[in-house]
Biopython code that builds the backbone (N, CA, C, O; Angstrom):
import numpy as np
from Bio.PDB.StructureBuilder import StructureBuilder

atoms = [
    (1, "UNK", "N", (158.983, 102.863, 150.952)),
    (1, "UNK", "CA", (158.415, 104.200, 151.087)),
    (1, "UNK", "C", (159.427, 105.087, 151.804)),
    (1, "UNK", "O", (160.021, 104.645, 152.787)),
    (2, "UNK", "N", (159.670, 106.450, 151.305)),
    (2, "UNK", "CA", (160.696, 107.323, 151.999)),
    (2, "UNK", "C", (160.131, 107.954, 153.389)),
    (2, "UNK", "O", (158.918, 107.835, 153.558)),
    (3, "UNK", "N", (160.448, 108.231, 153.816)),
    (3, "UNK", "CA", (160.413, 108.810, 155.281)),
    (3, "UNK", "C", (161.016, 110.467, 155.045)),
    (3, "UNK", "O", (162.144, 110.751, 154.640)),
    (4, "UNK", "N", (160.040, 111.329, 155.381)),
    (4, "UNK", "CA", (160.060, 112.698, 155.067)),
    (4, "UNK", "C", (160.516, 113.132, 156.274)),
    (4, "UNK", "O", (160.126, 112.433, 157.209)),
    (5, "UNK", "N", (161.347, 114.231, 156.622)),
    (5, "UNK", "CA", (161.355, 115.021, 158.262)),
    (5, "UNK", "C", (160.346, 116.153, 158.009)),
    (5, "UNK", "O", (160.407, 116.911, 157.040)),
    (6, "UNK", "N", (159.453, 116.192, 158.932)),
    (6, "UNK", "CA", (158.180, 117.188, 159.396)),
    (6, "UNK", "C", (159.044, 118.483, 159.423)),
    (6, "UNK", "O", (159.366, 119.340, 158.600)),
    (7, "UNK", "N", (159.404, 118.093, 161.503)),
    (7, "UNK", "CA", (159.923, 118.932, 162.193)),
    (7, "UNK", "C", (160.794, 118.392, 163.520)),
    (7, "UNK", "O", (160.442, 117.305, 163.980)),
    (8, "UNK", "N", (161.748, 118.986, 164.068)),
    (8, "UNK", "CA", (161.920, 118.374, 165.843)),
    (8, "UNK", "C", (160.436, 118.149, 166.306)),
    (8, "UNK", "O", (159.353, 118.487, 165.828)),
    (9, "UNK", "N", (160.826, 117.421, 167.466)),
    (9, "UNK", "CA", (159.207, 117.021, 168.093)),
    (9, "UNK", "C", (158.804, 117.994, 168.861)),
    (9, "UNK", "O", (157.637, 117.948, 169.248)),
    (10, "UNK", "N", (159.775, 119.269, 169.331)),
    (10, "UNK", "CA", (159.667, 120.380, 169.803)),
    (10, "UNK", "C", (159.109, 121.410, 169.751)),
    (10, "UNK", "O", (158.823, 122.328, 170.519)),
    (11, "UNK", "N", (158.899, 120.995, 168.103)),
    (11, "UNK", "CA", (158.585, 122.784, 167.277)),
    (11, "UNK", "C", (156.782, 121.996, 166.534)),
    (11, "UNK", "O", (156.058, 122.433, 165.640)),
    (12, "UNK", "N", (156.633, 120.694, 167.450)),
    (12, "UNK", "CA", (155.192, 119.982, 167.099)),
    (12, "UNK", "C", (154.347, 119.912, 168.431)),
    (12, "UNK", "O", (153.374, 119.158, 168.397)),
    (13, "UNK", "N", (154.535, 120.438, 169.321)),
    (13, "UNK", "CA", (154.059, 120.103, 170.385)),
    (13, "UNK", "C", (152.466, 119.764, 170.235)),
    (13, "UNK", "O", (151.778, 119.951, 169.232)),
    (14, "UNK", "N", (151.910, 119.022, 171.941)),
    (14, "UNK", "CA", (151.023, 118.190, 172.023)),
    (14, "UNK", "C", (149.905, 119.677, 171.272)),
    (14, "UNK", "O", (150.038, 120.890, 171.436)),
    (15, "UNK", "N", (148.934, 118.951, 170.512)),
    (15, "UNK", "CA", (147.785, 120.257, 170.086)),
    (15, "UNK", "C", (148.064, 120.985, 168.874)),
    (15, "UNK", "O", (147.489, 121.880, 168.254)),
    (16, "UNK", "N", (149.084, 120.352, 168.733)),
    (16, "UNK", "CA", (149.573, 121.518, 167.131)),
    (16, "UNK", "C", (149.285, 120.423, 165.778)),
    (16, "UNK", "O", (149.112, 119.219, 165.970)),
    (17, "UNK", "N", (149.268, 120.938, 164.646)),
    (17, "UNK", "CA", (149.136, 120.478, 163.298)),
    (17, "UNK", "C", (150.890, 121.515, 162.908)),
    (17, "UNK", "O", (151.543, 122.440, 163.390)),
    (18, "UNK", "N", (150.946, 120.327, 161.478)),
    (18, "UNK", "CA", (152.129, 121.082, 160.997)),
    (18, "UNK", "C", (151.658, 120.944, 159.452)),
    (18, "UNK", "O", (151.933, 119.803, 159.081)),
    (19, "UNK", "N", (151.091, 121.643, 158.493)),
    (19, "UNK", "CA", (150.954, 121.105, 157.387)),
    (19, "UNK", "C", (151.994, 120.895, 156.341)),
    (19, "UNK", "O", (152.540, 121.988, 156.187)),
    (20, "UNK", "N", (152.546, 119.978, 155.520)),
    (20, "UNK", "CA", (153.610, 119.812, 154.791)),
    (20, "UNK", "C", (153.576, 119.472, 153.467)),
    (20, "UNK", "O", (152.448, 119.075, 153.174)),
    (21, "UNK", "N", (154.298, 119.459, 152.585)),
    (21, "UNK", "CA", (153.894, 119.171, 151.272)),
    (21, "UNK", "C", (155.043, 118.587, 150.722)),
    (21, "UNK", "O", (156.158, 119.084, 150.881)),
    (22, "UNK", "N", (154.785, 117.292, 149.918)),
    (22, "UNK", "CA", (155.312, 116.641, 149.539)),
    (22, "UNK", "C", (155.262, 116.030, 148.115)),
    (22, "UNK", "O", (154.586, 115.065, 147.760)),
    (23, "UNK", "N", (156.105, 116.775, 147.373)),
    (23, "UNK", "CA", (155.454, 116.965, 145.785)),
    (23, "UNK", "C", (153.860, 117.654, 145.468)),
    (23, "UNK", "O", (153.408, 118.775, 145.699)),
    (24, "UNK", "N", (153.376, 116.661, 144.953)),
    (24, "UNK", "CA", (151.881, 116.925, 144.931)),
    (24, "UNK", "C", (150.763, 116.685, 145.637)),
    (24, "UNK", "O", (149.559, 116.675, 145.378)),
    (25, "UNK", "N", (151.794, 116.389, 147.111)),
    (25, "UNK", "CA", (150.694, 115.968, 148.190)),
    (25, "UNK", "C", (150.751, 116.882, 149.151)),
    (25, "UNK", "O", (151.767, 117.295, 149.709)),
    (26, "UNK", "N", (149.386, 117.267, 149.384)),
    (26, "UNK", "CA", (149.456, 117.912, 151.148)),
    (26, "UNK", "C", (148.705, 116.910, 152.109)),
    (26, "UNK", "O", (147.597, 116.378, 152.034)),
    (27, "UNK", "N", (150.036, 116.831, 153.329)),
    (27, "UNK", "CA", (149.126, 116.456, 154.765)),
    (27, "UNK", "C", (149.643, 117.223, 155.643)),
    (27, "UNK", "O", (150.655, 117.922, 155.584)),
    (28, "UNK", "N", (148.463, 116.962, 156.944)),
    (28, "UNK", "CA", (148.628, 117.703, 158.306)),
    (28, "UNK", "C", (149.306, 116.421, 159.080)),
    (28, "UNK", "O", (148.943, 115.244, 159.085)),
    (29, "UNK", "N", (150.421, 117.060, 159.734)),
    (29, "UNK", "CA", (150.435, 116.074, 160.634)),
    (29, "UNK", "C", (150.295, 117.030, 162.344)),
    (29, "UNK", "O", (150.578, 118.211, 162.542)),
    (30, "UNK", "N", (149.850, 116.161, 163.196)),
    (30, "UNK", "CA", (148.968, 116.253, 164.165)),
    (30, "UNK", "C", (150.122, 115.890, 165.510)),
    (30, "UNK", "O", (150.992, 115.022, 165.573)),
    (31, "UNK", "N", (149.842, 116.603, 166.183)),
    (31, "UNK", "CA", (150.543, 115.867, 167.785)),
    (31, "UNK", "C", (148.807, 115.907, 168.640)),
    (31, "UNK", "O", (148.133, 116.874, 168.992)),
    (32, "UNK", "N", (148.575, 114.611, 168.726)),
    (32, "UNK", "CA", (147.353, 114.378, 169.509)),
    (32, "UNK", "C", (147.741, 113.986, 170.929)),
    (32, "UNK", "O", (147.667, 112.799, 171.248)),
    (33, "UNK", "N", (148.141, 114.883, 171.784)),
    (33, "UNK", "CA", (148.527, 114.360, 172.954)),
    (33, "UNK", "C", (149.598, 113.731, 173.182)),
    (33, "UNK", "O", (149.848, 113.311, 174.312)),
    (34, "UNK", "N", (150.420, 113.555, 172.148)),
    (34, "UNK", "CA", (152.192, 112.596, 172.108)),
    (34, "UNK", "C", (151.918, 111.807, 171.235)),
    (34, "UNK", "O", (152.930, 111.320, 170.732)),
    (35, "UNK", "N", (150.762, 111.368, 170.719)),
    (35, "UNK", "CA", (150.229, 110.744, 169.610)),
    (35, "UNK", "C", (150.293, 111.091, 168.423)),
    (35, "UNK", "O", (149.389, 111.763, 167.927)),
    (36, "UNK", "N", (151.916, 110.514, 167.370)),
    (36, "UNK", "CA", (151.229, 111.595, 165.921)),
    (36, "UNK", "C", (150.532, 110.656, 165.016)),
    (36, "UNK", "O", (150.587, 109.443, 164.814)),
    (37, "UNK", "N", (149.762, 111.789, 164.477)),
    (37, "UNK", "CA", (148.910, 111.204, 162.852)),
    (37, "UNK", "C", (149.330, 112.560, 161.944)),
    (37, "UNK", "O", (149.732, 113.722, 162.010)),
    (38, "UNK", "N", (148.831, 111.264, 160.867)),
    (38, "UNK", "CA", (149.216, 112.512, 159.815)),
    (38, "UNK", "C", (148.172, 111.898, 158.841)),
    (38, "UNK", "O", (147.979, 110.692, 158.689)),
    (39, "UNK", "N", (147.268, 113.317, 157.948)),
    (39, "UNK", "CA", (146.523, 112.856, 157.212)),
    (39, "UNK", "C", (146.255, 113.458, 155.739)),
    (39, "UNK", "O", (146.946, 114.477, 155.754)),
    (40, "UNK", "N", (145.831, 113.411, 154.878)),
    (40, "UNK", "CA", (145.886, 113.708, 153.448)),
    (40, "UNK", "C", (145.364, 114.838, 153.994)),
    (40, "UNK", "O", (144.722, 114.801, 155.044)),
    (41, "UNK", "N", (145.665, 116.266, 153.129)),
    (41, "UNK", "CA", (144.377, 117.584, 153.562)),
    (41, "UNK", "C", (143.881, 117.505, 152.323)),
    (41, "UNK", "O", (144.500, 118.115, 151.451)),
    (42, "UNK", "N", (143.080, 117.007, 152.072)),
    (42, "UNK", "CA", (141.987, 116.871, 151.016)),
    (42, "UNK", "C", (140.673, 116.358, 151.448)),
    (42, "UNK", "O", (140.862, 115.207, 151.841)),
    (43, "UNK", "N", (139.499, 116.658, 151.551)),
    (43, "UNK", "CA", (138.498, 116.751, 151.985)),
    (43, "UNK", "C", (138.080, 115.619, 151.145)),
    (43, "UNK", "O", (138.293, 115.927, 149.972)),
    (44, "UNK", "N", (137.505, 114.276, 151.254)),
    (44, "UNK", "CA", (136.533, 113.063, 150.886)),
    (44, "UNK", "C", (135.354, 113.770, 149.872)),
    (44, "UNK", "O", (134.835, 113.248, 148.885)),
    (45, "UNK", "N", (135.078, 115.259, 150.492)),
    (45, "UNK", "CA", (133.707, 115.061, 149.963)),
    (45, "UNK", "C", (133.823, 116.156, 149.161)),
    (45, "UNK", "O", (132.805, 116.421, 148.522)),
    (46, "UNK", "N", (135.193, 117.197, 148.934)),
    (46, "UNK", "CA", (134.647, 118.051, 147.521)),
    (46, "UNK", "C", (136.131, 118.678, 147.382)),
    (46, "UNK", "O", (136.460, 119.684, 146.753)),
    (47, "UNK", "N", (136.932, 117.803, 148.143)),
    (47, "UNK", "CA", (138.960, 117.830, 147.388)),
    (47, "UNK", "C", (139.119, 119.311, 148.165)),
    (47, "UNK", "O", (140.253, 119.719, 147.913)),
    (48, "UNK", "N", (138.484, 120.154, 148.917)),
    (48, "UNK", "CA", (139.147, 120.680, 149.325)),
    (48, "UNK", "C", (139.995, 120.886, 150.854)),
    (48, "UNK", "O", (139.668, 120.166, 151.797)),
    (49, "UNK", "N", (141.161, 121.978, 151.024)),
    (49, "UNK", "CA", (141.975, 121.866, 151.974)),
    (49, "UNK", "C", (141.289, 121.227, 153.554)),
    (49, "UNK", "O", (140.302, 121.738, 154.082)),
    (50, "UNK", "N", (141.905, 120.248, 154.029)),
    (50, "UNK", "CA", (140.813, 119.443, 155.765)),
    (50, "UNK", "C", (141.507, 119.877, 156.729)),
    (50, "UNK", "O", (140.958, 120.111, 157.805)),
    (51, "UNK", "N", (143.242, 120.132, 156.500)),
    (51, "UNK", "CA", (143.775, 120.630, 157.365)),
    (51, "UNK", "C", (143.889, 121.785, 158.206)),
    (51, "UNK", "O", (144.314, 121.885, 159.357)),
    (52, "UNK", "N", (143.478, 122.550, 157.496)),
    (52, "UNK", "CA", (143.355, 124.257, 157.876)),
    (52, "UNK", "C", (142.415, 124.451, 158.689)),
    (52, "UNK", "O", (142.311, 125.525, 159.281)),
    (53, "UNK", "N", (141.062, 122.857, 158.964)),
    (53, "UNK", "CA", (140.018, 122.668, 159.812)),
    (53, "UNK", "C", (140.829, 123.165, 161.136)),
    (53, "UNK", "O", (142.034, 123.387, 161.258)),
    (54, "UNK", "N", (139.647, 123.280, 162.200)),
    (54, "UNK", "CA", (139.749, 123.023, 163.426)),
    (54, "UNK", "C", (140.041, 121.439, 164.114)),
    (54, "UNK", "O", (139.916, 120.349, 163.554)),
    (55, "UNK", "N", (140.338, 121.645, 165.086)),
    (55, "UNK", "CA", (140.584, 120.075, 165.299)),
    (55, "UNK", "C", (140.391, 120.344, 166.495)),
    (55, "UNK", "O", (140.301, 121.502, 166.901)),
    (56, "UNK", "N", (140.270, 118.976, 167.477)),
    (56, "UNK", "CA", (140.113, 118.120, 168.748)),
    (56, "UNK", "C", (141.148, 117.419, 169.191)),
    (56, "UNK", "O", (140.823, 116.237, 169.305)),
    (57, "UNK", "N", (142.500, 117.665, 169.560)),
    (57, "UNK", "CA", (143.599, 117.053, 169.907)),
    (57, "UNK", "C", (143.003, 115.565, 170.685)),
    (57, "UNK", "O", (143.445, 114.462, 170.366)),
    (58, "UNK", "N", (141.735, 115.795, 171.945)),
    (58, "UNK", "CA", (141.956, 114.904, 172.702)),
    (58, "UNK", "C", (140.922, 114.198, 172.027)),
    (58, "UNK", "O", (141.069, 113.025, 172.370)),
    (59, "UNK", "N", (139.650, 114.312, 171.004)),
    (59, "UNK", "CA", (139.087, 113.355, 170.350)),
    (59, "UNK", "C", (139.481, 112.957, 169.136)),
    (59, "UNK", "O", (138.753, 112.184, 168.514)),
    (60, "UNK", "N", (140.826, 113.456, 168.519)),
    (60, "UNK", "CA", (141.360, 113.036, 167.254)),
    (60, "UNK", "C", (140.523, 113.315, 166.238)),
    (60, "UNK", "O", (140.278, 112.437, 165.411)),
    (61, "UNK", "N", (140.009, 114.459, 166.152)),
    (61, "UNK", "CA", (139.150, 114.726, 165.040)),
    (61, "UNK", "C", (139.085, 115.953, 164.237)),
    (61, "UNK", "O", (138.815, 116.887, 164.993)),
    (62, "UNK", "N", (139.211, 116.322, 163.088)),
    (62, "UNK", "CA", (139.351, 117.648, 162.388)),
    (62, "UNK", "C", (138.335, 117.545, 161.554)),
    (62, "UNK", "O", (137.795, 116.532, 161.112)),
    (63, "UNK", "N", (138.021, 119.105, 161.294)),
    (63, "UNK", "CA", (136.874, 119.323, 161.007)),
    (63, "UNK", "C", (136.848, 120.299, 159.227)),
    (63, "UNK", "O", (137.308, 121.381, 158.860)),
    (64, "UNK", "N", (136.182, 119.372, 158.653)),
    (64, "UNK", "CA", (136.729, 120.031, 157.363)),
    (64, "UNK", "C", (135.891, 122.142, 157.368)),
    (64, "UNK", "O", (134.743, 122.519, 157.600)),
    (65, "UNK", "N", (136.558, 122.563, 157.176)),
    (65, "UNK", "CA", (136.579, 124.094, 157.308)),
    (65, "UNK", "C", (135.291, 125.053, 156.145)),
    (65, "UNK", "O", (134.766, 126.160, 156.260)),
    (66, "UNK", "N", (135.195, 124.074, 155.195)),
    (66, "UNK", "CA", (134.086, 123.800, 154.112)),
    (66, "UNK", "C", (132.651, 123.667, 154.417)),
    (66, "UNK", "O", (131.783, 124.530, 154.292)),
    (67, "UNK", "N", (132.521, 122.341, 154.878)),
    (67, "UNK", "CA", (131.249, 121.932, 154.834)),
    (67, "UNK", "C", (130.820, 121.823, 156.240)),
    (67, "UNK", "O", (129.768, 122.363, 156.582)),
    (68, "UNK", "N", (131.711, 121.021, 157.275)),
    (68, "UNK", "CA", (131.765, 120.716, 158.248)),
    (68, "UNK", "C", (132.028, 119.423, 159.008)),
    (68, "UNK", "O", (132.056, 119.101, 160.196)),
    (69, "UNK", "N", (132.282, 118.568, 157.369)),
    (69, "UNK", "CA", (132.234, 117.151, 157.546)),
    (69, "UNK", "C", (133.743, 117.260, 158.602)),
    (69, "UNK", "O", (134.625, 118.118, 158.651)),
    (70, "UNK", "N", (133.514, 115.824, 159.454)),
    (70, "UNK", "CA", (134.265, 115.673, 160.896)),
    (70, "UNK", "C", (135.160, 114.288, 160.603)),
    (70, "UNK", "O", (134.539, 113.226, 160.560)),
    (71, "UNK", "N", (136.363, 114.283, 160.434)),
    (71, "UNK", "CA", (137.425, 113.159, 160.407)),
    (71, "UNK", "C", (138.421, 112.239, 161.473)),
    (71, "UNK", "O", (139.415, 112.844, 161.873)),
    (72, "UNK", "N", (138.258, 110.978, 161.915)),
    (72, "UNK", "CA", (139.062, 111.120, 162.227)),
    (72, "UNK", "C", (140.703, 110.869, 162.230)),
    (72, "UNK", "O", (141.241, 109.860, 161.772)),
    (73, "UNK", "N", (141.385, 111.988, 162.837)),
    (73, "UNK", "CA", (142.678, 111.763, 162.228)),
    (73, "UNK", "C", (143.627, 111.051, 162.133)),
    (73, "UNK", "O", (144.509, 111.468, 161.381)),
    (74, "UNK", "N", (143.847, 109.799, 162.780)),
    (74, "UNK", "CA", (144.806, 109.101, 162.612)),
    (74, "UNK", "C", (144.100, 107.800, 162.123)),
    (74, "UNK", "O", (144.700, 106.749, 162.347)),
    (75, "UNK", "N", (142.658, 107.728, 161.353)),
    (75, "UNK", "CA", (142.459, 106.576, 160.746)),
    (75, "UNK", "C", (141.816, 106.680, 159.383)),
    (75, "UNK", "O", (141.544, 105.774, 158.596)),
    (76, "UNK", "N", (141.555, 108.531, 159.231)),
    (76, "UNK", "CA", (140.753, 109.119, 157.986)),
    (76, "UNK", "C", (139.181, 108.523, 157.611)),
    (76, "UNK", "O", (138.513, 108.548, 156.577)),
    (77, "UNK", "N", (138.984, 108.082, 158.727)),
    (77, "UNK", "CA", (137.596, 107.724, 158.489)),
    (77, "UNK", "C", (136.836, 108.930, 158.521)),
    (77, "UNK", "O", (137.156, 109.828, 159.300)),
    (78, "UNK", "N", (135.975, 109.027, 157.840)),
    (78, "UNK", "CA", (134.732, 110.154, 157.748)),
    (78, "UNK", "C", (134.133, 109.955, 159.107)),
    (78, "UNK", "O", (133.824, 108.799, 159.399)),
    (79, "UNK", "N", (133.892, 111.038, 160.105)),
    (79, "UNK", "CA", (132.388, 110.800, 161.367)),
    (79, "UNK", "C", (131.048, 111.112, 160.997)),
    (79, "UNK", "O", (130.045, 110.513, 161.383)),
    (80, "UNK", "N", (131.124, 112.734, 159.711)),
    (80, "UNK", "CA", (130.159, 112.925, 159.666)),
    (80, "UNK", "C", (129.807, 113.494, 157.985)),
    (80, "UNK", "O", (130.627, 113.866, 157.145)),
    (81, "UNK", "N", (128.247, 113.403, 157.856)),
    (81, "UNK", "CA", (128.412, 113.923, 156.468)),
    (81, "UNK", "C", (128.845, 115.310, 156.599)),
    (81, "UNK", "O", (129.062, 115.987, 157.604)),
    (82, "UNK", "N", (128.936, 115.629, 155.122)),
    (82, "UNK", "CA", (128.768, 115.703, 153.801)),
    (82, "UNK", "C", (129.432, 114.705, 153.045)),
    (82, "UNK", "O", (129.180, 114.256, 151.927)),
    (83, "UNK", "N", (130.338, 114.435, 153.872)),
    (83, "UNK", "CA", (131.972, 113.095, 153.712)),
    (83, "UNK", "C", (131.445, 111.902, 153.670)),
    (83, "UNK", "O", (130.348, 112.050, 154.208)),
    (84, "UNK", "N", (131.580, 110.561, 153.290)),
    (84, "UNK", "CA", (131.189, 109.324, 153.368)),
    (84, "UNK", "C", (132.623, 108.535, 153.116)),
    (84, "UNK", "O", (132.893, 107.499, 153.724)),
    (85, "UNK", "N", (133.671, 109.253, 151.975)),
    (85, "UNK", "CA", (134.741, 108.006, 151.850)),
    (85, "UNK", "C", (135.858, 108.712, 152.947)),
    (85, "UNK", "O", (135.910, 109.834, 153.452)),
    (86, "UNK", "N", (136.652, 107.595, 153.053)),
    (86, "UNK", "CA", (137.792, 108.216, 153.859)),
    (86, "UNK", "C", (138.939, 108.914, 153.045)),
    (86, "UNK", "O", (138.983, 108.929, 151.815)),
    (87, "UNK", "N", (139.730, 109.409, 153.762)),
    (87, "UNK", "CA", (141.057, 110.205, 153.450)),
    (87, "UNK", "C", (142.134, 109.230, 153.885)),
    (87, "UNK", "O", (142.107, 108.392, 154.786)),
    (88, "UNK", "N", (143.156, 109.568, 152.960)),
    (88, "UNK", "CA", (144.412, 108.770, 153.070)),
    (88, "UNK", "C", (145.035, 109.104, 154.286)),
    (88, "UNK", "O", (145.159, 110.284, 154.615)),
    (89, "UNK", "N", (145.488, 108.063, 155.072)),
    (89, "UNK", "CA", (146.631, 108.506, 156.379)),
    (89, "UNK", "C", (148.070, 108.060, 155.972)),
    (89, "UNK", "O", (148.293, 107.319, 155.015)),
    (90, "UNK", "N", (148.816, 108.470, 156.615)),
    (90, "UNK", "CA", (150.434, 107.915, 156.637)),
    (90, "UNK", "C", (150.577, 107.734, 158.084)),
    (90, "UNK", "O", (149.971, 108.118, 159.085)),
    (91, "UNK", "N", (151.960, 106.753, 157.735)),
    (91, "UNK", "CA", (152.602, 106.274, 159.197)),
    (91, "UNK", "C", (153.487, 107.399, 159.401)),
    (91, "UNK", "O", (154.224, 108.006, 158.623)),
    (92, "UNK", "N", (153.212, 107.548, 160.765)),
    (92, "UNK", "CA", (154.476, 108.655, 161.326)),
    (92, "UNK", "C", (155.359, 107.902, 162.313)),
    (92, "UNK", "O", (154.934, 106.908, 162.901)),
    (93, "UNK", "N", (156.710, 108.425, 162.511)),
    (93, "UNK", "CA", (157.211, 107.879, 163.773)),
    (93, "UNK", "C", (158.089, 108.788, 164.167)),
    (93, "UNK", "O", (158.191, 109.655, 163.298)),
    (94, "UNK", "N", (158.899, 109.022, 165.259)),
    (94, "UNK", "CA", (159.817, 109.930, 165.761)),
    (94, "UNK", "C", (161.256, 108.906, 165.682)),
    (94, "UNK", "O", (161.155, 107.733, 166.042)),
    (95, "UNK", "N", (162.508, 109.422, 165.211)),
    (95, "UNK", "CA", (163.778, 108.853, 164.734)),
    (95, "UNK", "C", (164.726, 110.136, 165.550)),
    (95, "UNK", "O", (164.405, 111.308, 165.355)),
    (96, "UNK", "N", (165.519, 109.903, 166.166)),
    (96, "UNK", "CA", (166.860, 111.032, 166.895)),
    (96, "UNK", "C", (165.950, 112.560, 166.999)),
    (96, "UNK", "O", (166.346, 113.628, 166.531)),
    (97, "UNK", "N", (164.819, 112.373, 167.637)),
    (97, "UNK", "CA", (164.335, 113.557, 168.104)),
    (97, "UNK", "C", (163.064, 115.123, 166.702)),
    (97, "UNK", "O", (162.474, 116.196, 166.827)),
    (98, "UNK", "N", (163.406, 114.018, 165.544)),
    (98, "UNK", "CA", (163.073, 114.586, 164.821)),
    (98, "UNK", "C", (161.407, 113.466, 164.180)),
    (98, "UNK", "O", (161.301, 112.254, 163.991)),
    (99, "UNK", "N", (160.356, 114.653, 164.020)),
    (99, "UNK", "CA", (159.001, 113.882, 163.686)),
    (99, "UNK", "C", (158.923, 113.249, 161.836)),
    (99, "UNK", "O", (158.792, 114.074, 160.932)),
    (100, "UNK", "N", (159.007, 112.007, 161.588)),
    (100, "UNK", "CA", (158.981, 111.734, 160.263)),
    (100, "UNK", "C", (157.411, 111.207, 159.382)),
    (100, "UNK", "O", (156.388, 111.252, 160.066)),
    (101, "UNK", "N", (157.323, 110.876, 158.359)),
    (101, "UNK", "CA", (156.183, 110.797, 157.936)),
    (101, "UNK", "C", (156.496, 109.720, 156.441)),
    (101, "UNK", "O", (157.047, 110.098, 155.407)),
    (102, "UNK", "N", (156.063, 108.595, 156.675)),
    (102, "UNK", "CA", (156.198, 108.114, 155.406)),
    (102, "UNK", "C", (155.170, 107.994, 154.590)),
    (102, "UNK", "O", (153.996, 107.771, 154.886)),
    (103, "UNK", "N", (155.861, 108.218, 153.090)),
    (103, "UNK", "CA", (154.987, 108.360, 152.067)),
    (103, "UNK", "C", (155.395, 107.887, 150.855)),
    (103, "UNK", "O", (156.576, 107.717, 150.551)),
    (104, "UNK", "N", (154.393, 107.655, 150.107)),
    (104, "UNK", "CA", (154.821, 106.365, 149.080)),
    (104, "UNK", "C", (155.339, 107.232, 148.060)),
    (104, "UNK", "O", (155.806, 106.757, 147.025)),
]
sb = StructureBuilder()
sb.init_structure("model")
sb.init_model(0)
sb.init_chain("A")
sb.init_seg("    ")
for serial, (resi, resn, name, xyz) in enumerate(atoms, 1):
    if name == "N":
        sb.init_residue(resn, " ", resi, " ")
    sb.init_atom(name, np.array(xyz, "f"), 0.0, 1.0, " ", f" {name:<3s}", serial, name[0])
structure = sb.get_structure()
């Protein structure tokens, strides 16, 4: 799997989303406190954008902007309806100061 560059870890600070696109994929990736996730922005329960939600840095959770269904982000599990399946996550890691994201 390739390893994408986001951003420096600078321009991601703790509380921020960065959304990115990668061919035909969009994800958010997340600084949860020094913690990154990164997650599909596609909503489980009707394909639309999850990232553009609000989010909870310190409970790891975004909130689809739609319905209201509640995710959380670094494991894409659904918390609440309208949502029941999960959303795809990727592995992130930080490499020479810069935030990466792999994707298949």
């Amino acid at each position: 799997m390739p390893l994408i560059d986001v951003a420096p870890v600078d321009e991601l600070p703790p509380g921020s989303v960065k959304i990115v696109t990668v061919g035909s994929l969009r994800l958010g990736v997340y600084n949860l406190s020094g913690t990154f996730c990164a997650i599909e922005d596609r909503c489980s329960h009707d394909d639309g954008p999850l990232c553009e939600g609000d989010f909870d840095a310190e409970e790891g959770v975004v909130v689809c902007p739609r319905h209201g269904a509640t995710f959380d982000i670094c494991s894409g599990r659904p918390l609440t309806l309208p949502a029941y399946e999960p959303v795809e996550t990727f592995p992130v890691r930080v490499e020479d100061g810069i935030v990466k994201v792999k994707v298949a």
